[in-house]
TORVOMAR-727478 format. One record per atom (N, C-alpha, C): residue in one letter; x, y, z. Coordinates in steps of 0.05 Angstrom, whole numbers, padded with zeros to 5 digits, always signed. Each point is the difference from the previous one (the first is absolute). Layout:
AXYZ ...
// end
This chain:
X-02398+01031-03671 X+00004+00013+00026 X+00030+00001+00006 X+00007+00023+00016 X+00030+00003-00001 X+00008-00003+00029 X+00021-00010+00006 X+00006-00003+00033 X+00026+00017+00003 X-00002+00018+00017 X+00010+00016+00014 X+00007-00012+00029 X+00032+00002-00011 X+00023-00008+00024 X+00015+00030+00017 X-00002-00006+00024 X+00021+00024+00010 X+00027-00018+00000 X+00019+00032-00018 X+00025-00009-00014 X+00012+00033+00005 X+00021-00011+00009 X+00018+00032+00002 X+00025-00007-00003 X+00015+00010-00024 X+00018-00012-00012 X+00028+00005+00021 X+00008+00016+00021 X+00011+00002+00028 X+00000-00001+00021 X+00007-00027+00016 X-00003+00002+00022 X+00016+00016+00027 X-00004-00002+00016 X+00023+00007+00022 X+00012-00019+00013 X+00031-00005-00008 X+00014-00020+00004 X-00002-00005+00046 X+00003+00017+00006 X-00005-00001+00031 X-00028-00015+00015 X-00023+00011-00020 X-00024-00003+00008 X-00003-00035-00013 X+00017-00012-00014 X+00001-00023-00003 X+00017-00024+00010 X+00025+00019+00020 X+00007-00013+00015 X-00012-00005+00023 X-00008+00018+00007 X-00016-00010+00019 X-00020-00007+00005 X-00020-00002-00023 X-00017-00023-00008 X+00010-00033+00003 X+00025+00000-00007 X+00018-00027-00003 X+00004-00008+00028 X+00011+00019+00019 X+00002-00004+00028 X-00022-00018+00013 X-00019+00023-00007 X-00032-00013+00019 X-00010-00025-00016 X+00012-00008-00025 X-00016-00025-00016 X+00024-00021+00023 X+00039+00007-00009 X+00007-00016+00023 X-00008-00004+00023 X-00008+00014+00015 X-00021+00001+00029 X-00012-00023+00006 X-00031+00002-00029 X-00010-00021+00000 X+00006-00026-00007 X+00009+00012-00024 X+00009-00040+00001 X+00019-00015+00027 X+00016+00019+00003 X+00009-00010+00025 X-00014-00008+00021 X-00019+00017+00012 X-00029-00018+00017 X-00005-00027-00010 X-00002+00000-00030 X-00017-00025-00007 X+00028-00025+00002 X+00020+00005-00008 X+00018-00008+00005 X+00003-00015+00037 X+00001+00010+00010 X-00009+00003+00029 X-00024-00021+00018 X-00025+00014-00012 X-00020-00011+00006 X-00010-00022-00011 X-00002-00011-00021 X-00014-00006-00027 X-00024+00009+00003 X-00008+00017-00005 X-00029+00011+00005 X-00009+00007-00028 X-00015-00007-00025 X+00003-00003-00016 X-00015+00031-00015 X-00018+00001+00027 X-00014+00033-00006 X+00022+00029-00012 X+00023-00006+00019 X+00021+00018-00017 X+00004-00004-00028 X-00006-00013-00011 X+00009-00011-00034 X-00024+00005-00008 X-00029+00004+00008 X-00025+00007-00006 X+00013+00031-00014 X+00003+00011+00027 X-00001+00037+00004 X+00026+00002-00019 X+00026-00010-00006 X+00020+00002-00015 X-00007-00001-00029 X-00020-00022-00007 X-00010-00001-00031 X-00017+00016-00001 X-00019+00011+00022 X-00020+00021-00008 X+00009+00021-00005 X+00029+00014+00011 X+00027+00024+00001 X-00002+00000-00031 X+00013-00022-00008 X+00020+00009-00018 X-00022-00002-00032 X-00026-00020+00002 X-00018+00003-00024 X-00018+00027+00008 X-00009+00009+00019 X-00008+00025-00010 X+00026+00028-00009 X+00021-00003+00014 X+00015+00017-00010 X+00002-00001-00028 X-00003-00023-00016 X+00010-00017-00019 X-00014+00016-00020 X-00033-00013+00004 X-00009-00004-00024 X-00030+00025+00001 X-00008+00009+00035 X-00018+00013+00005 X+00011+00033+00004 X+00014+00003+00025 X+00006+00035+00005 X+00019-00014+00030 X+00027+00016-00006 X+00017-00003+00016 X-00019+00013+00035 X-00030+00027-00010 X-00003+00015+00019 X-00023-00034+00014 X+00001-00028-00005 X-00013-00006+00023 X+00017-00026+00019 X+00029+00008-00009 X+00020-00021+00000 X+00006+00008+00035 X-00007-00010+00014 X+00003+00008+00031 X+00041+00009+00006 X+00011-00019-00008 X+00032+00000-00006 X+00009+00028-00010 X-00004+00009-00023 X-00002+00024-00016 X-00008+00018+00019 X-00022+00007+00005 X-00014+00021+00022 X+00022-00006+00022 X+00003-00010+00011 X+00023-00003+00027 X+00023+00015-00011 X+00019-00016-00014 X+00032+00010-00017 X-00009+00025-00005 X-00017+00012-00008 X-00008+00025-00011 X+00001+00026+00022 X-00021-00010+00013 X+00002+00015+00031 X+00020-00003+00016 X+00017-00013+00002 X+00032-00010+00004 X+00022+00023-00006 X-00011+00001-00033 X+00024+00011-00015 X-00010+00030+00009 X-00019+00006-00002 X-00006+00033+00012 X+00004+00006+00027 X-00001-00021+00017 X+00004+00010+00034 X+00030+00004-00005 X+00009-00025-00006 X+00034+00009-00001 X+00009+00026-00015 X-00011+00007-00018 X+00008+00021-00016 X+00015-00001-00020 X+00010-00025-00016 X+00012-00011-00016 X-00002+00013-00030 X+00023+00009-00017 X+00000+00014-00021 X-00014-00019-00016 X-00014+00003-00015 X-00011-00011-00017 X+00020-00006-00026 X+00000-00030-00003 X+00030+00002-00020 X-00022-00020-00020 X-00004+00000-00026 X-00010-00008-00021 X+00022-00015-00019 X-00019-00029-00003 X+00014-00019-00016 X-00022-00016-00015 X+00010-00008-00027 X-00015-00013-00022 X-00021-00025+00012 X-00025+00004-00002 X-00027-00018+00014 X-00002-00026-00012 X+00012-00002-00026 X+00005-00029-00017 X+00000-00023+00020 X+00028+00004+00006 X+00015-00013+00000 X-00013-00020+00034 X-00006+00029+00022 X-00011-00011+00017 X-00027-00009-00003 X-00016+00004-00025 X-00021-00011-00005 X+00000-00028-00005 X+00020-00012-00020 X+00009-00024+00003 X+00015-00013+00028 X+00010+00011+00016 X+00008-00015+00021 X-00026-00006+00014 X-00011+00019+00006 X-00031-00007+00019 X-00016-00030-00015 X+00000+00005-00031 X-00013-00021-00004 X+00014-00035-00003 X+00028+00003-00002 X+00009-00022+00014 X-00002-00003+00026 X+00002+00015+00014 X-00012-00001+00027 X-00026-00015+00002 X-00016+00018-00009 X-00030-00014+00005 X-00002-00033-00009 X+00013-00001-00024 X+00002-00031-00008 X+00015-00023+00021 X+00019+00016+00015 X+00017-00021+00021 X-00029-00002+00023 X-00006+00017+00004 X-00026+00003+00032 X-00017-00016-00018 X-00010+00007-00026 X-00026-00027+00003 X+00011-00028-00004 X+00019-00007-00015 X+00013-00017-00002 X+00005-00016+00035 X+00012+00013+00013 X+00002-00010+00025 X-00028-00004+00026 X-00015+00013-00011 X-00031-00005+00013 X-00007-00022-00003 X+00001+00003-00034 X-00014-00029-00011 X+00020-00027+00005 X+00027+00002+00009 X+00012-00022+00013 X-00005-00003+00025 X-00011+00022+00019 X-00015+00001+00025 X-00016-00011+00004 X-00023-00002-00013 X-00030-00009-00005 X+00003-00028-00015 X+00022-00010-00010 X+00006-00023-00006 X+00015-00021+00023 X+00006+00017+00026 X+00017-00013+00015 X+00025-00004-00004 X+00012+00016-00018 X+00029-00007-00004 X+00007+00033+00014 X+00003-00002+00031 X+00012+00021+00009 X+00022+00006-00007 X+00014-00021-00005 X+00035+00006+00002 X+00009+00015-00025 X-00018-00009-00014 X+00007+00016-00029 X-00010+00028+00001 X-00023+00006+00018 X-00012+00014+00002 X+00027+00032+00016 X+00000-00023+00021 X+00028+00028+00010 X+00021+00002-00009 X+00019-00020-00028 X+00004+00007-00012 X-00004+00023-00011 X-00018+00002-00016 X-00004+00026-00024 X-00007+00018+00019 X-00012+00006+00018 X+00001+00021+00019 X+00026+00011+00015 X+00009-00018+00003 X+00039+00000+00008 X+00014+00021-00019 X-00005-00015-00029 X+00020+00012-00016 X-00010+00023-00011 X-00028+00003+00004 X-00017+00031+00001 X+00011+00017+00016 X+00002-00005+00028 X+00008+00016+00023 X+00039+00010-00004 X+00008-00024-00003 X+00029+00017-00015 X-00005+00016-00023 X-00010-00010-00017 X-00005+00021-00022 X-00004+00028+00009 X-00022+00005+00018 X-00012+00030-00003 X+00016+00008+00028 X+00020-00026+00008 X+00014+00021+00025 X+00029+00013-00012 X+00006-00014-00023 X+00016+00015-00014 X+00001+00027-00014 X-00038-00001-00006 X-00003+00020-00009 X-00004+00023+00014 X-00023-00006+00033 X+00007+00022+00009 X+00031+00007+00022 X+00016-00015+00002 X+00024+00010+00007 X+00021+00006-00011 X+00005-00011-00032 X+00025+00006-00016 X-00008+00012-00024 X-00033+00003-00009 X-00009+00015-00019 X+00000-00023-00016 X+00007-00022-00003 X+00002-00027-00023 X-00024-00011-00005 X-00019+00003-00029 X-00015-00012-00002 X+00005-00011-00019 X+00004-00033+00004 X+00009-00022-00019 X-00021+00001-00024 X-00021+00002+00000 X-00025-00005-00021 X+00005+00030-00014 X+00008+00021+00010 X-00002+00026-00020 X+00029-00005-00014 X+00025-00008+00014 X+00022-00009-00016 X-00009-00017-00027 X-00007-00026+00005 X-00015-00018-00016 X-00017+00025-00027 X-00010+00013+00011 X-00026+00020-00014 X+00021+00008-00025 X+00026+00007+00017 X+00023+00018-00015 X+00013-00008-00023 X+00008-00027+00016 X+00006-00017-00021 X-00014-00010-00035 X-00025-00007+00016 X-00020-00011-00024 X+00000+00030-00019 X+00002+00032+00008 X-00004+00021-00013 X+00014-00002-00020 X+00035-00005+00011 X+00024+00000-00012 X-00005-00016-00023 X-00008-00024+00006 X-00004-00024-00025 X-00017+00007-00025 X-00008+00027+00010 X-00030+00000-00023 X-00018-00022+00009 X-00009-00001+00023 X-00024-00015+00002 X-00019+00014+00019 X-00021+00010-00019 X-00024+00014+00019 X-00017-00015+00012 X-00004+00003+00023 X-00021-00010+00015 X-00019+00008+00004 X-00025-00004-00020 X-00025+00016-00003 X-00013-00005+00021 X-00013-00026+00017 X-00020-00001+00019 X+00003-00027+00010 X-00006+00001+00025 X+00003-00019+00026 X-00027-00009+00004 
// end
């Protein structure tokens, strides 16, 4: 049996910043609150984008409808690279759940901390440390088949 992934080898660099915004958003609430439900809806974001269809990623649908009210040129950049950032991503959010659910908060807002600089870099200076990283490992000759 064969499994069929939605995969589009370009994304829209805009429509992913501001996906990045509203993920800073949230973590920032959770940051805030400790309300741990935000880190529910954050890992549910980023594994269906992931591994199911970006169309039931609530985040995605928002940035999307975002990027069209504004009217924003559609500017296209290589999906690799942000494919691998999302899934370090996803590994810092469960990683930090599961130090949640262990009681080790502090560690917990740690990796949510250094999440929330991460993707506020990305949506305000365009810097995504994990697609750099992506760039790097390219340069080396080292492919990264699967996460």
């Amino acid at each position: 049996m064969t499994q069929i992934k939605y995969r589009t080898p370009n994304v829209d660099e805009n429509q992913t910043r501001i996906h990045a915004a509203l993920v800073v958003l949230l973590m920032s609430a959770y940051l805030l609150s400790g309300n741990t439900l935000i880190m529910y809806i954050l890992i549910y974001d980023f594994f269906v984008r992931i591994y199911v269809t970006p169309l039931l990623s609530p985040l995605y649908l928002i940035s999307t409808n975002i990027v069209s009210l504004i009217g924003l040129k559609q500017k296209l950049i290589d999906a690799s690279a942000k494919e691998f950032a999302s899934h370090v991503g996803l590994t810092i959010l469960f990683i930090a759940i599961c130090t949640e659910l262990l009681n080790y908060t502090s560690i917990a807002f740690t990796l949510v901390l250094f999440l929330t600089v991460w993707k506020l870099f990305e949506a305000t200076k365009d810097v995504c440390f994990a697609c750099k990283f992506y760039e790097q490992l390219k340069r080396k000759n080292i492919e990264v088949i699967s996460l």
